[in-house]
N, C-alpha and C positions, 0 to 999 in steps of 0.2 A: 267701465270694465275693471275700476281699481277693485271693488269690493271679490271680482272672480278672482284676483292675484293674491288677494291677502286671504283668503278660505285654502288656497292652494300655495301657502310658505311652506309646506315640508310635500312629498312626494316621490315616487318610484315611477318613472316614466320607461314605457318603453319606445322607440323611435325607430323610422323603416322611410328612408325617400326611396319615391316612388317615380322615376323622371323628375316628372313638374309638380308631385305632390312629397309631404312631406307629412307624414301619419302619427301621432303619440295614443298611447293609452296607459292608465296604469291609476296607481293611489294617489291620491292626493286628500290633504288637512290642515285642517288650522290648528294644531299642535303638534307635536312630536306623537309616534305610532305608539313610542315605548309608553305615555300615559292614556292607550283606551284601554275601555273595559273588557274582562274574559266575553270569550262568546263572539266578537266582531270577527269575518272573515274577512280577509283582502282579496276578495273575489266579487265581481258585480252576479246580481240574479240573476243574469243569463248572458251565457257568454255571446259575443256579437265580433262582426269583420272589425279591422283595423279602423277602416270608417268606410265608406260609401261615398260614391261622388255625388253630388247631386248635379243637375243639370241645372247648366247657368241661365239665366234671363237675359234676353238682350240689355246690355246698359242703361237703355233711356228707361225701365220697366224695375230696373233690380233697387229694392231699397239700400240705404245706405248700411243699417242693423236693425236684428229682427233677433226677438227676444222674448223666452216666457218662462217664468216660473212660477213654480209651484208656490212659494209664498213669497213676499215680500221680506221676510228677514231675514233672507237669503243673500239681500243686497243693502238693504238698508240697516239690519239689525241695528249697527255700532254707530249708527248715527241718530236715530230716533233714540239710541240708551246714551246721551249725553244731553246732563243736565240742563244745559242752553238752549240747546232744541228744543226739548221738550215743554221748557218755561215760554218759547216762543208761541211753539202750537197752542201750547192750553192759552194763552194771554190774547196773541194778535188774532186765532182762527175758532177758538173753540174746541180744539182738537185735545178731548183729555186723555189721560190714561186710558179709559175702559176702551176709546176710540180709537186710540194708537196699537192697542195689542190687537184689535180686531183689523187695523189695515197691515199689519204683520204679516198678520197669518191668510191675510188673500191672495188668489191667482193675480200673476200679471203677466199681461200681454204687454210689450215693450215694441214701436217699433220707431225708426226715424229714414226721415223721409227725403229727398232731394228736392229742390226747389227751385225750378227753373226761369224764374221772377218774384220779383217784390224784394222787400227789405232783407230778408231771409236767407243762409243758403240752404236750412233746411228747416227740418219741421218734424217737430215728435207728435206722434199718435200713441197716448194709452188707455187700455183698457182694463175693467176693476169687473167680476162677477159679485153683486150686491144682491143674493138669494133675498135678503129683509127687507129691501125695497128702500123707496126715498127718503122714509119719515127722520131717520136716525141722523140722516146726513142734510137735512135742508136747511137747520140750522146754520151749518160750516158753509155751506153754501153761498148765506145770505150775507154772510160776515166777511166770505171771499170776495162776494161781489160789491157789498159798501165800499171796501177797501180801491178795489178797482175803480170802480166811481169815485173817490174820493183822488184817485191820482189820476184823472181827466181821461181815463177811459170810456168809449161810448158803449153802451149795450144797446145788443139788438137781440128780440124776441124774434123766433119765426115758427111755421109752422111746415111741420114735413107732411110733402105728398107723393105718397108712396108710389102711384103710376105714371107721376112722371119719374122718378128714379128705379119705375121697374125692382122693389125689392117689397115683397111677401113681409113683412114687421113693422111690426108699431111703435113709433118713438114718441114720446113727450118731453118739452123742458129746454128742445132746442135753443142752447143760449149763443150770440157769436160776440165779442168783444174785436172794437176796432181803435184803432189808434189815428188820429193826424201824421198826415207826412206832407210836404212839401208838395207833393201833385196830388194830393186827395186823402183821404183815409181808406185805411189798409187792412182786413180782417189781421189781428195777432193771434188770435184763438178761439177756444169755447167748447163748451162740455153737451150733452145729451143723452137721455135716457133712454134705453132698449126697453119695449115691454113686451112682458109671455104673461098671458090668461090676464091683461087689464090692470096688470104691479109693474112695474120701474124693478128692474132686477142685471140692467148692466150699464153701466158707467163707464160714458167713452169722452174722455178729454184730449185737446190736441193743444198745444203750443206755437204759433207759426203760421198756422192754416185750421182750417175749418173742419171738424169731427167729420172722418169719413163716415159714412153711414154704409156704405158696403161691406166695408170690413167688420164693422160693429155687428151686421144683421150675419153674417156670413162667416167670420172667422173664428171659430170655438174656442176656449181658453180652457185647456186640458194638455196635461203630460200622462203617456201611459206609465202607468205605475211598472217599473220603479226609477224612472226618470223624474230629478228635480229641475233642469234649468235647460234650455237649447238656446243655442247662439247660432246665427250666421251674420257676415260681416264683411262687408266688401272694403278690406282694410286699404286700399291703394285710392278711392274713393274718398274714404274721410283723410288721407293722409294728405289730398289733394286739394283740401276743403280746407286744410291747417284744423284739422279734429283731431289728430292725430299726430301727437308731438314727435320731435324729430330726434328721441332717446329711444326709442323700436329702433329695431335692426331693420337694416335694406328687406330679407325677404318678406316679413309683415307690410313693410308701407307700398312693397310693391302684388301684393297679393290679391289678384281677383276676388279670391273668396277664402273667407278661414272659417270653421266652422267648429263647434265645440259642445260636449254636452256633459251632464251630470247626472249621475245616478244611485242610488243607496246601494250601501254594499252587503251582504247578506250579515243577518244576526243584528241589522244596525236597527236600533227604535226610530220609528218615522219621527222625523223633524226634532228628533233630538241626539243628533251625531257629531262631531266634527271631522269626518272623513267621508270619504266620496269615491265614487270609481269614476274618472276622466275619460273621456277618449275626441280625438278632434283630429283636424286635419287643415294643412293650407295650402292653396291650390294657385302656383304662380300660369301665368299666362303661357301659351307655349312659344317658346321663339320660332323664330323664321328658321325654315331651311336656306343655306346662303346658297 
């Protein structure tokens, strides 16, 4: 969440509690308003409520944070643009230049996940839409995976079948990585490839646990234009999990859900702005009537 804070150092919020909800909307940027350029409105393309509830999940169902954006250097930008990093990727993965501007500028689907055993408390699921298929990325791949074999990770090949998990899609590449633990070994992760008309065209990696394949086959990775990023966030969850440091105020760590989005503001050139129209909401529990 640092990279949403640091996009959002200058802003005009407006605020409205709501009982047990607490609503903002307004500008926000990563500079001061006084340096954009003529022509930017501080209006989003269409005006919208304060926010919208959405209807909660029971508990045991609701992820911890669910996340997508429209490009990745959204969140990553300031860190893939430091030298170190970048000498890392090209060096230890293969990941050059031409490769880094192009995972930049891809959708991503973000989500993380609870985990009700194993080593883990939880578990990230992400997804990458990869229209040019595998060829570009088998390399980084191959380089990811020496590396992990070389630190005493076991790989496991497997093969998906689609009627026992009941999903209509074809996957290739299913890779799982498992670690030793003390009473056995443990899947830690592993990635797998979607495919449309016979091409590898979506990339789903987990961290923690095993590529769901439901969400992969199932969950689209698109913002209606002119939305860049949506956030929800069961902050009293992660705050419970110690994910969530203890420098947030009381109504964040105690918040069922907080939700947040982003959106270009009229006049702005796509993907090349530094201001945004915000609007969110956090949604504490309701107390008891005594």
């Amino acid at each position: 969440m640092a990279p949403l804070l640091q996009i959002s150092r200058y802003g005009c919020l407006s605020l409205r509690l709501d009982r047990n909800q607490l609503k903002w909307q307004g500008v926000v940027g990563y500079r001061p308003f006084g340096l954009a350029p003529v022509g930017i409105d501080a209006s989003p393309f269409q005006y919208r409520p304060m926010a919208i509830k959405l209807a909660a999940r029971p508990d045991i169902d609701q992820a911890l944070l669910n996340m997508q954006v429209k490009s990745m250097d959204l969140l990553f930008g300031s860190l893939l643009s430091k030298q170190i990093i970048q000498d890392s990727l090209d060096k230890n993965y293969g990941i050059n230049q031409q490769l880094r501007v192009r995972l930049a500028s891809l959708p991503l689907d973000f989500s993380l996940g609870k985990q009700r055993k194993g080593p883990f408390q939880a578990s990230i699921q992400l997804q990458l839409d990869l229209p040019e298929g595998s060829s570009g990325w088998q390399p980084v791949i191959d380089t990811i995976s020496q590396r992990l074999e070389a630190r005493d990770f076991i790989r496991e090949g497997k093969s998906v079948v689609q009627k026992d998990l009941n999903i209509d899609v074809d996957f290739s590449g299913l890779t799982l990585w498992r670690q030793p633990y003390s009473d056995g070994e443990r899947i830690v992760g592993g990635w797998v490839w979607r495919q449309q008309n016979g091409k590898p065209t979506r990339f789903g990696i987990a961290l923690g646990d095993s590529p769901m394949l439901t969400d992969i086959s199932n969950k689209p990775i698109e913002l209606v234009h002119p939305d860049v990023m949506k956030l929800t966030a069961d902050t009293a969850g992660l705050y419970r999990l110690g994910l969530l440091n203890g420098f947030w105020p009381a109504p964040v760590k105690q918040a069922k859900l907080l939700t947040m989005n982003l959106s270009y503001l009229r006049g702005a050139k796509l993907k090349k702005t530094d201001w945004w129209w915000m609007s969110g909401q956090l949604i504490l529990e309701q107390a008891s009537t005594p």
